[in-house]
TORZA-709652 format. One record per residue (C-alpha): x, z, y. Coordinates in steps of 0.2 Angstrom, whole numbers, padded with zeros to 4 digits. Layout:
! TORZA-709652
+-------+-------+-------+
:     X :     Z :     Y :
+-------+-------+-------+
:     X :     Z :     Y :
...
+-------+-------+-------+
This chain:
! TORZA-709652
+-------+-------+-------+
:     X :     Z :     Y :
+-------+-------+-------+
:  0000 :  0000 :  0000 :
:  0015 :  0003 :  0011 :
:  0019 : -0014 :  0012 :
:  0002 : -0020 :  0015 :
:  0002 : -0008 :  0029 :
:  0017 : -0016 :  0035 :
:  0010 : -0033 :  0034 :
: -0006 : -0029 :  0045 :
:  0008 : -0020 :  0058 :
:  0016 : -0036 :  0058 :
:  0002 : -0047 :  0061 :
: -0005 : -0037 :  0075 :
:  0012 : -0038 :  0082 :
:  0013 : -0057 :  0082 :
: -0005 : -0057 :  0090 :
:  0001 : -0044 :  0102 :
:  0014 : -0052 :  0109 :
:  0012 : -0069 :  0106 :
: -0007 : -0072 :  0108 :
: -0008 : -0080 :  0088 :
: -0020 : -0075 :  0077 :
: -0010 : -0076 :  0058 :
: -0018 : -0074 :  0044 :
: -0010 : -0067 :  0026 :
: -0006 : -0081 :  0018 :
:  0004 : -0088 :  0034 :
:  0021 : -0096 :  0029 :
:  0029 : -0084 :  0042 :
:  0022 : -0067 :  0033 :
:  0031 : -0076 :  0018 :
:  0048 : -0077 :  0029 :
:  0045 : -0057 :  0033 :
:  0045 : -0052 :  0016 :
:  0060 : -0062 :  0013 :
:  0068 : -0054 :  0028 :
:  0061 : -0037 :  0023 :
:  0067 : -0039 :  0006 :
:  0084 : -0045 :  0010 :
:  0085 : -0029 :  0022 :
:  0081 : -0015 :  0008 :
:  0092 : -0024 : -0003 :
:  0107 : -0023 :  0010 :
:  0101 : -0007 :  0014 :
:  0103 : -0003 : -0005 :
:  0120 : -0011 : -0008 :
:  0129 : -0002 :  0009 :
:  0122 :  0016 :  0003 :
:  0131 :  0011 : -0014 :
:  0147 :  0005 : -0004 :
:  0143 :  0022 :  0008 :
:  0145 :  0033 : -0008 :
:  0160 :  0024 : -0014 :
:  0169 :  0027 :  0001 :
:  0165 :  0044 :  0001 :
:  0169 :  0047 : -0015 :
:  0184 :  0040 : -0011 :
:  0188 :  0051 :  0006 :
:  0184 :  0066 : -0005 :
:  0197 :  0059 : -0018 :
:  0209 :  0055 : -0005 :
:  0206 :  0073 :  0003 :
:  0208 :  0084 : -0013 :
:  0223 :  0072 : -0014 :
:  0232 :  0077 :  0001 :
:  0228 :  0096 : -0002 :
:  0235 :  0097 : -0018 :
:  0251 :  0091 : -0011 :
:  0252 :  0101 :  0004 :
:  0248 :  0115 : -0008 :
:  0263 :  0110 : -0017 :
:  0273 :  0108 : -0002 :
:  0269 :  0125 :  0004 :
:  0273 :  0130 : -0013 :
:  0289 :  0122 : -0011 :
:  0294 :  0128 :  0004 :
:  0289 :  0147 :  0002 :
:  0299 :  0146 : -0013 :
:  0313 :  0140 : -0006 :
:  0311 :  0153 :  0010 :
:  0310 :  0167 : -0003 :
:  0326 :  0160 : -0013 :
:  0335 :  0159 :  0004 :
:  0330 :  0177 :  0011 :
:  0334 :  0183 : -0008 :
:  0351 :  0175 : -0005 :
:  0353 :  0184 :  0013 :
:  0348 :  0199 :  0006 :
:  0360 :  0198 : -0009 :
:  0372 :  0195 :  0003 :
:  0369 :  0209 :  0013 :
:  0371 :  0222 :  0000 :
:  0385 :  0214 : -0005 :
:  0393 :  0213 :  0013 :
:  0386 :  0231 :  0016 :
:  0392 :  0237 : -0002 :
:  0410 :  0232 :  0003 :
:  0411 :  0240 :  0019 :
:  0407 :  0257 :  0011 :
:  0418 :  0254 : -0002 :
:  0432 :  0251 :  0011 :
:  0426 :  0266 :  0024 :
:  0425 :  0278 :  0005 :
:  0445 :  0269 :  0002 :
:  0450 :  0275 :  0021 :
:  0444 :  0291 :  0020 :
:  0451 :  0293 :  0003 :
:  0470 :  0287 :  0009 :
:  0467 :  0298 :  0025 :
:  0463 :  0314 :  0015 :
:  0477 :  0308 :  0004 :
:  0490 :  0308 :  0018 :
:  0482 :  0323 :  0024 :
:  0485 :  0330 :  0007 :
:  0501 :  0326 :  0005 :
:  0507 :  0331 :  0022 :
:  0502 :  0348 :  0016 :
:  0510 :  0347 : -0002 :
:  0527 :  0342 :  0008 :
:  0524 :  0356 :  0019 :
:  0521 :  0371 :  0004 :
:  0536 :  0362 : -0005 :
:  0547 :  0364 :  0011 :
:  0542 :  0383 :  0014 :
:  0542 :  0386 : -0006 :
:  0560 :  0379 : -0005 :
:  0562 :  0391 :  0008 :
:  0557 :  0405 :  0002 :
:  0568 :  0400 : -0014 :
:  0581 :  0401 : -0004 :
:  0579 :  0418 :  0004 :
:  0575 :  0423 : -0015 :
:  0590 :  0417 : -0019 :
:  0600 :  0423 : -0004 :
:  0588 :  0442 : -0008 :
:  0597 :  0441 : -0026 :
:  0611 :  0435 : -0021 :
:  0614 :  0453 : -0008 :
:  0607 :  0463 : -0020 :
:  0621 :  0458 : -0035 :
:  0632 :  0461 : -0019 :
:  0626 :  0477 : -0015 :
:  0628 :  0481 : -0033 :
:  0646 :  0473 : -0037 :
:  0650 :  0485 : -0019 :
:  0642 :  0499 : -0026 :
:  0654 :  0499 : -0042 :
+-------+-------+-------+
């Protein structure tokens, strides 16, 4: 019925606006089938072509996600490698410099150390000595004594 509707539209239009009076079975309705035919039909086949290319923008757009997925992937890993690296480095650097503030301290309480040992050597030699030199009066106070 909707195109018998349609029909009646269009031949009130004709009369309308050009002052002729067509009837149904005028060659020109025939023309505006055609015509109206011919349009649903393109209609049709560019909805069709519409929903390819949609499809295919949707294919393309997961597409390009995926691989900026996989380049952010990429690149946070290599960030993470090269931050590892730095820290590792770090320790390390860090690690060495207490090592060799614990190897100065060490050699300075070793020097310090050692300043003392030559210092109770030196006063034990000393007081040797006047042991020695004590011993020594005494067996002469006792050879005098005889």
């Amino acid at each position: 019925m909707a195109s018998d509707d349609k029909i009646e539209e269009t031949i009130k239009a004709i009369a309308a606006r050009h002052g002729i009076a067509v009837s149904r079975d005028d060659p020109i309705l025939v023309l505006q089938t055609i015509n109206d035919r011919l349009m649903q039909d393109s209609q049709a086949a560019q909805q069709e072509i519409l929903e390819g290319f949609k499809s295919e923008l949707e294919a393309i757009a997961h597409r390009w996600g995926e691989d900026s997925k996989g380049k952010a992937e990429r690149t946070l890993n290599a960030a993470l490698a090269a931050s590892k690296e730095a820290m590792a480095q770090g320790m390390k650097d860090g690690a060495n410099a207490a090592a060799e503030a614990v190897q100065r301290e060490f050699d300075a309480s070793a020097a310090k150390l050692a300043g003392s040992i030559r210092e109770a050597r030196r006063v034990s030699m000393l007081n040797m000595a006047a042991a020695g030199l004590a011993v020594l009066a005494a067996a002469l106070a006792l050879w005098a004594s005889m």
